[in-house]
MDAnalysis code that builds the backbone (N, CA, C; Angstrom):
import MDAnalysis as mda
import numpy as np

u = mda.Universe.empty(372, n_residues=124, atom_resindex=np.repeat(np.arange(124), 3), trajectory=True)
u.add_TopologyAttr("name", ["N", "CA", "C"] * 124)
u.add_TopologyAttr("resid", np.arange(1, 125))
u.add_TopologyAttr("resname", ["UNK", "UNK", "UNK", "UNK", "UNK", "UNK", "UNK", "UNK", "UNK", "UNK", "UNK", "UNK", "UNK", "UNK", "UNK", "UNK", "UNK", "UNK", "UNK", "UNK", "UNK", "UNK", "UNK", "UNK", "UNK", "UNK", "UNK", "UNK", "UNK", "UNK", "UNK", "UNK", "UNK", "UNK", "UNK", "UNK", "UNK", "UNK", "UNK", "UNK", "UNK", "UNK", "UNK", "UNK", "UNK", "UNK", "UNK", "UNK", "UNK", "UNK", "UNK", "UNK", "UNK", "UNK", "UNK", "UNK", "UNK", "UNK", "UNK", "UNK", "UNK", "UNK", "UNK", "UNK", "UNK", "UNK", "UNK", "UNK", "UNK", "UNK", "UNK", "UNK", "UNK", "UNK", "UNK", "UNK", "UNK", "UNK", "UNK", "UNK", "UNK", "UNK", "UNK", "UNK", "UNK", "UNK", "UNK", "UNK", "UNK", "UNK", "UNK", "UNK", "UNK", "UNK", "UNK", "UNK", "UNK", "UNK", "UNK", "UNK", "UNK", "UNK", "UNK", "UNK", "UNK", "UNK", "UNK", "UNK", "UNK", "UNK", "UNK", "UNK", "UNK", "UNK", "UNK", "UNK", "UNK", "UNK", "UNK", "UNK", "UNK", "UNK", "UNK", "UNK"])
u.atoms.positions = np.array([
    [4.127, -30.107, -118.534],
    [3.983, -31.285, -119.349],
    [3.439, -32.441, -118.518],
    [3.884, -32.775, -117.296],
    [3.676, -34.079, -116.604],
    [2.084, -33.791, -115.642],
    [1.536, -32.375, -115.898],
    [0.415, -32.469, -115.696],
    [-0.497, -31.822, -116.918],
    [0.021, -32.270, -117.470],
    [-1.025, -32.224, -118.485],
    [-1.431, -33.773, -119.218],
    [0.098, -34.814, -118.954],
    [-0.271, -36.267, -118.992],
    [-1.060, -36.557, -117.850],
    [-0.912, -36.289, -116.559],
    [-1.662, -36.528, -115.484],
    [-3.457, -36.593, -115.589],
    [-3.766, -35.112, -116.358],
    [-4.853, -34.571, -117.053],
    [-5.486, -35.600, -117.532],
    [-4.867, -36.090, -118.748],
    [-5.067, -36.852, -119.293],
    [-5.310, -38.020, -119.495],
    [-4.704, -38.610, -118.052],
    [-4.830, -39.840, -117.558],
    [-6.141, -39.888, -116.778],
    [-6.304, -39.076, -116.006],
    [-7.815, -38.850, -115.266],
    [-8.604, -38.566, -116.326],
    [-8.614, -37.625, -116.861],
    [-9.859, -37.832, -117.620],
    [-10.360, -38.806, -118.695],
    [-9.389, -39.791, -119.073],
    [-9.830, -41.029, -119.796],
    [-10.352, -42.115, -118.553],
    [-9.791, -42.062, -117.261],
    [-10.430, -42.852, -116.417],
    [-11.777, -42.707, -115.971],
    [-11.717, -41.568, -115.731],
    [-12.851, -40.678, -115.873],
    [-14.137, -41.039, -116.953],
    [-14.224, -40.802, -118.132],
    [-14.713, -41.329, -119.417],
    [-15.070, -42.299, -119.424],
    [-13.941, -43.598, -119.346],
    [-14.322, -44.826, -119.606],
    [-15.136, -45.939, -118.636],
    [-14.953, -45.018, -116.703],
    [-16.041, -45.689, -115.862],
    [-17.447, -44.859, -115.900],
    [-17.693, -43.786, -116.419],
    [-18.889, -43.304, -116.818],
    [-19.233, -43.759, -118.393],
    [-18.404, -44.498, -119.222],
    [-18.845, -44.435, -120.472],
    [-19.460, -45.864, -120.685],
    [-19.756, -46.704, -119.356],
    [-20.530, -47.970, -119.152],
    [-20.865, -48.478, -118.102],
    [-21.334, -46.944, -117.626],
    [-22.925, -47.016, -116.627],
    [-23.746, -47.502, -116.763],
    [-24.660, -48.651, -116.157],
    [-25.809, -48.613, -117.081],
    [-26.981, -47.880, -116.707],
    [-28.219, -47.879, -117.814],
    [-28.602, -46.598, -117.848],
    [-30.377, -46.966, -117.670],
    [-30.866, -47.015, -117.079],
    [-32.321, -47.795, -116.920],
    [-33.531, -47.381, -118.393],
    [-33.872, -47.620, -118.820],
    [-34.732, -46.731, -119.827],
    [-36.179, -46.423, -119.117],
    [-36.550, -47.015, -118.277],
    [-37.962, -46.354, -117.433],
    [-37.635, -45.837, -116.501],
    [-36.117, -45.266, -116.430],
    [-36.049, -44.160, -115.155],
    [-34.805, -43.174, -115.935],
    [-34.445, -43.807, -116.981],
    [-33.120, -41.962, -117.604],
    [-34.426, -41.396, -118.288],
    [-33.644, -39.885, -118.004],
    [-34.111, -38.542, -118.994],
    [-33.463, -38.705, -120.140],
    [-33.507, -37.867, -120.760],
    [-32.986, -37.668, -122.682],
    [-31.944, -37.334, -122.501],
    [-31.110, -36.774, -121.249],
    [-29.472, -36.829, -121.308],
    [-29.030, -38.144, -121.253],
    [-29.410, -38.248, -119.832],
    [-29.101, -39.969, -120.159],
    [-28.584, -40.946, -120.996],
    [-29.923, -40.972, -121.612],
    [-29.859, -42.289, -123.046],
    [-29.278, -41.533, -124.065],
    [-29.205, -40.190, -123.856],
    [-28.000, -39.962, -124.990],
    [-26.663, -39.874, -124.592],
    [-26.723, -40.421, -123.645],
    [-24.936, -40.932, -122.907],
    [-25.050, -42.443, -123.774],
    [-25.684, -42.823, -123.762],
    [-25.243, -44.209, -124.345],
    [-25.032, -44.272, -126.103],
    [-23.653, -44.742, -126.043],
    [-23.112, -44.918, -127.498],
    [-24.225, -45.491, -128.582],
    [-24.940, -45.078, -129.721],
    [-25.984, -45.357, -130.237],
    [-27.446, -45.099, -130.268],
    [-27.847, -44.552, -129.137],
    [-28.674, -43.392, -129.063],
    [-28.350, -41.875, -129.299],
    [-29.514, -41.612, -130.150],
    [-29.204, -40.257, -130.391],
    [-30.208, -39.231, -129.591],
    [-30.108, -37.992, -130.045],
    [-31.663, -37.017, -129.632],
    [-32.601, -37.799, -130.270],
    [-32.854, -37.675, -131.195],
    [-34.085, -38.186, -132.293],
    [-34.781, -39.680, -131.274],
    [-33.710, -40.823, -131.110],
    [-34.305, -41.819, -130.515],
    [-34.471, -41.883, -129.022],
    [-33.940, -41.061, -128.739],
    [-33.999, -40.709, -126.925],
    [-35.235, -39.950, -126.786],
    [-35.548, -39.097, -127.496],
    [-36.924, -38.348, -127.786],
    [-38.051, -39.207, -128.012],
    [-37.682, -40.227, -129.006],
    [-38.772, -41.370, -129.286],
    [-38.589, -42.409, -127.899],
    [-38.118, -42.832, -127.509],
    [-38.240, -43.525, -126.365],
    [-39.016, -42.439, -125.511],
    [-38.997, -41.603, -124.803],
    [-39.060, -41.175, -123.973],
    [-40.703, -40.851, -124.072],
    [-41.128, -40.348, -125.688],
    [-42.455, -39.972, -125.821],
    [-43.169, -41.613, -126.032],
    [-42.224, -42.380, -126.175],
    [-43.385, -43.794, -125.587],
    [-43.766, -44.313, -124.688],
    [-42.995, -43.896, -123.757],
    [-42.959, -44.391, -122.226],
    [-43.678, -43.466, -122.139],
    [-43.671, -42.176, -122.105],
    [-44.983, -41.508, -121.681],
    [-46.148, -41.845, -122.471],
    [-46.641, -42.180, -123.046],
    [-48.251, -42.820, -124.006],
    [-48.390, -43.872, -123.561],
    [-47.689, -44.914, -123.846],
    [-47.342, -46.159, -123.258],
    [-47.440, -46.666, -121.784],
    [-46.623, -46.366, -121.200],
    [-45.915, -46.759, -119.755],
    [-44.460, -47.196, -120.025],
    [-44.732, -48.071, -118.604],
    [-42.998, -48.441, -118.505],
    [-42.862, -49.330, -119.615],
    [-41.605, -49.655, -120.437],
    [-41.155, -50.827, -120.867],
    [-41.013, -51.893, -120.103],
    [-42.049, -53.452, -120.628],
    [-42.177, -54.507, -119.765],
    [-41.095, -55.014, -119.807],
    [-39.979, -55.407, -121.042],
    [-39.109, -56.549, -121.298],
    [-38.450, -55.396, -122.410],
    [-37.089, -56.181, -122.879],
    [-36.729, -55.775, -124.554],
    [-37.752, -56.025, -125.511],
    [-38.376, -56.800, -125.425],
    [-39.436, -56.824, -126.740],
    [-40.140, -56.211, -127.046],
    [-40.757, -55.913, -125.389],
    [-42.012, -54.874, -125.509],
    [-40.996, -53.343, -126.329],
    [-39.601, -53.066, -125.348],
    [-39.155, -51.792, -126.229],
    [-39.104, -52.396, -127.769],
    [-38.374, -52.694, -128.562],
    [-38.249, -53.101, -129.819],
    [-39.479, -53.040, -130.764],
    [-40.473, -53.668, -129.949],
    [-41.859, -53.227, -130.768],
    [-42.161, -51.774, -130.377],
    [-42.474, -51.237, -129.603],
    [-42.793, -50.089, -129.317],
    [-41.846, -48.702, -129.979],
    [-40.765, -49.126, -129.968],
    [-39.651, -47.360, -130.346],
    [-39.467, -48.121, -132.066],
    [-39.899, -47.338, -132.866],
    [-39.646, -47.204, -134.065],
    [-37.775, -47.295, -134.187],
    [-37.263, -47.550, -135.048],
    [-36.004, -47.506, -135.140],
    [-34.917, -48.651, -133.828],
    [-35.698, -49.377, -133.368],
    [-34.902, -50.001, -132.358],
    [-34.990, -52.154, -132.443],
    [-34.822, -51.932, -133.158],
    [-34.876, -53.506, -133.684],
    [-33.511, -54.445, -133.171],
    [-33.646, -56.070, -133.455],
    [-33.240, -56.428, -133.077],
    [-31.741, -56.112, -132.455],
    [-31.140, -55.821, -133.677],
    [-29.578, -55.634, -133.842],
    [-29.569, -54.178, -133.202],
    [-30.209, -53.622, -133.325],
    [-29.666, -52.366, -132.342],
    [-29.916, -52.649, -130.908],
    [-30.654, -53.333, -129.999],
    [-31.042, -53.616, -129.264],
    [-30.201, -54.390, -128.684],
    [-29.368, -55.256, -129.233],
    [-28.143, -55.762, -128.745],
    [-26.997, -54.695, -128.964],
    [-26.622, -54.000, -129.662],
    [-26.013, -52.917, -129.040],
    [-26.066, -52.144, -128.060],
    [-27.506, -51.842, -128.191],
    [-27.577, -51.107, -127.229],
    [-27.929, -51.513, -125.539],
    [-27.824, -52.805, -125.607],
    [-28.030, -53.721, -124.311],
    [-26.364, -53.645, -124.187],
    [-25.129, -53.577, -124.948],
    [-23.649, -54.055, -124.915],
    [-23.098, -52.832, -124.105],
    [-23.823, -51.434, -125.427],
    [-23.602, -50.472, -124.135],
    [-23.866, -49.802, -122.903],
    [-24.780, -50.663, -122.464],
    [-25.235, -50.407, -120.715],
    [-26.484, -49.885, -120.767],
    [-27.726, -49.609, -122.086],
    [-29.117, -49.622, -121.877],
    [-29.487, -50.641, -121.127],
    [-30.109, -50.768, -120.290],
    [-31.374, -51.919, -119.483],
    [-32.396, -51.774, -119.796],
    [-33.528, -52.909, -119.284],
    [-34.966, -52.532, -119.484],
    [-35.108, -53.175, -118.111],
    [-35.392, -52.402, -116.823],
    [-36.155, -52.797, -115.711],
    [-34.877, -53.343, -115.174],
    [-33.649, -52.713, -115.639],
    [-32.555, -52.811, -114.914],
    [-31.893, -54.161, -115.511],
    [-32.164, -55.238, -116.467],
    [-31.842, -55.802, -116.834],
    [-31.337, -56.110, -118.355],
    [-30.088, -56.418, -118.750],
    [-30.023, -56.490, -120.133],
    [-30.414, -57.233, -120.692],
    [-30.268, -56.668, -122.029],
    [-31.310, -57.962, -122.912],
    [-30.535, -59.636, -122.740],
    [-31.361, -60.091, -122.915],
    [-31.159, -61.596, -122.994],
    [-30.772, -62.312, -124.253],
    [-29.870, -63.442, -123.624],
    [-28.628, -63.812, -125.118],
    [-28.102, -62.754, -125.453],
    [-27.520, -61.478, -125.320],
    [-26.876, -60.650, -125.584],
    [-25.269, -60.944, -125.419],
    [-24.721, -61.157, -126.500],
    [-23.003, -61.413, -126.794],
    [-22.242, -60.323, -125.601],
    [-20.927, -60.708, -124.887],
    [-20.548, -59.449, -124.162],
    [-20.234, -58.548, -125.462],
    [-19.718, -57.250, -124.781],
    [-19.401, -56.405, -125.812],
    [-18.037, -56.538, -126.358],
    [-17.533, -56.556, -127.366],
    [-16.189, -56.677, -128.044],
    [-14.853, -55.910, -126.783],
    [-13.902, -56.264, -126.860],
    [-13.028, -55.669, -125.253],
    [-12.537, -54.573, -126.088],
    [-12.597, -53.967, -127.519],
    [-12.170, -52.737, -127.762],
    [-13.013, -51.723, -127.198],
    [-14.233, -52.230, -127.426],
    [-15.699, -51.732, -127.395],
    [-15.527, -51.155, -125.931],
    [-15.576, -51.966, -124.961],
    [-15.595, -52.083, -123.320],
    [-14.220, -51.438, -122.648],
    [-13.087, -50.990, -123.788],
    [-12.173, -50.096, -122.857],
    [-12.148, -48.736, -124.006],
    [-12.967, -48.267, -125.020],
    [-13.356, -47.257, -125.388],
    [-12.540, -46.789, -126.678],
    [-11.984, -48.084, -126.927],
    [-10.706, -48.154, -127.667],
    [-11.660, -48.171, -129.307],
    [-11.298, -47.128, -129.956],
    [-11.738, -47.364, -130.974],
    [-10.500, -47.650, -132.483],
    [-11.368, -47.919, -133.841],
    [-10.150, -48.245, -134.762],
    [-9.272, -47.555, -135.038],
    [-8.119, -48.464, -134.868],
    [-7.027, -47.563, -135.557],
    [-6.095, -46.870, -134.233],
    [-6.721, -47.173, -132.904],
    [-6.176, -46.954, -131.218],
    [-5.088, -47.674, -131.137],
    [-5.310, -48.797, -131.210],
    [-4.432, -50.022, -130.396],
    [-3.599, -49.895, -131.823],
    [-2.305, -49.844, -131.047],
    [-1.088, -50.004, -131.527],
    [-0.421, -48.569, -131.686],
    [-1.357, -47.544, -131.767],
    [-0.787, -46.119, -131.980],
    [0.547, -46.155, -131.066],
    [1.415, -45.457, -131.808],
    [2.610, -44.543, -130.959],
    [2.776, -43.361, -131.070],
    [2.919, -42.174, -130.805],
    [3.165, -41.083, -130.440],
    [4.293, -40.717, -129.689],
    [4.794, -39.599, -130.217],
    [6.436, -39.021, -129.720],
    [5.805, -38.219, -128.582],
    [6.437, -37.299, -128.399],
    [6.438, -35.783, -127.837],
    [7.435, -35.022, -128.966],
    [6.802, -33.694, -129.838],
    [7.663, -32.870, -130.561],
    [9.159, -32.864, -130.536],
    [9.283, -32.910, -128.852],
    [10.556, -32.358, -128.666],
    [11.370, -33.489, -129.603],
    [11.066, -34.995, -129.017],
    [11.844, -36.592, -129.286],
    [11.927, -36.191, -130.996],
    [11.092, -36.036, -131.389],
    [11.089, -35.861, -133.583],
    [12.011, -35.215, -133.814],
    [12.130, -33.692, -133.169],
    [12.911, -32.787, -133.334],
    [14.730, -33.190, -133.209],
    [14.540, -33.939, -132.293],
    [16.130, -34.180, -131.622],
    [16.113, -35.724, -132.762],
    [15.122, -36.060, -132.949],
    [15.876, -37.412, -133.690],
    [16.308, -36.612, -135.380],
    [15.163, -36.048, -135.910],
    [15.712, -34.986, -137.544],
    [16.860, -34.802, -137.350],
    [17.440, -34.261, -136.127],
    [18.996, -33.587, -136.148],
    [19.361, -34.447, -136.529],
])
């Protein structure tokens, strides 16, 4: 039991300092940018086949005009979750929400959870 919480504890630490890496877009592959929350295949594919026709991405704008599907509001997402352009995030970009930034999604915060055994012995 106490290593399998152990487990568990590493591998969310684990997760959550790889889950806001940031991620360059003129130097990740299509694994990469599909590490980042909001990219998918489909748009990691489209980025990737623009930068090759294209070149590098100059700024966010230049990406936003260039990748179909990547407009303003996604672009600040996807600057929140650790995309760059030339290593830099977009500009005026809000930080990211602190649920957002410790991986905590709805309906997380506040959960409690027993262990079987505790339910069992409290029914008696």
């Amino acid at each position: 039991m106490l290593k399998k919480l152990l487990l568990g504890v590493l591998t969310f630490i684990a997760m959550t300092g790889t889950a806001f890496a940031e991620v360059d877009i003129n130097k990740a592959d299509q694994a990469a940018l599909n590490g980042i929350r909001g990219i998918g295949p489909s748009t990691s594919k489209a980025m990737l086949e623009e930068r090759k026709k294209g070149g590098n991405f100059k700024d966010w704008a230049d990406l936003e005009e260039r990748v179909k599907g990547v407009g303003d509001k996604s672009a600040i997402r996807l600057s929140q979750a650790g995309l760059t352009v030339d290593g830099k995030a977009r500009p005026n970009t809000p930080a990211a929400p602190a649920s957002a930034a410790k991986g905590i999604g709805k309906g997380a915060v506040g959960m409690k959870t027993e262990p079987k055994e505790a339910k069992t012995e409290a029914a008696k």
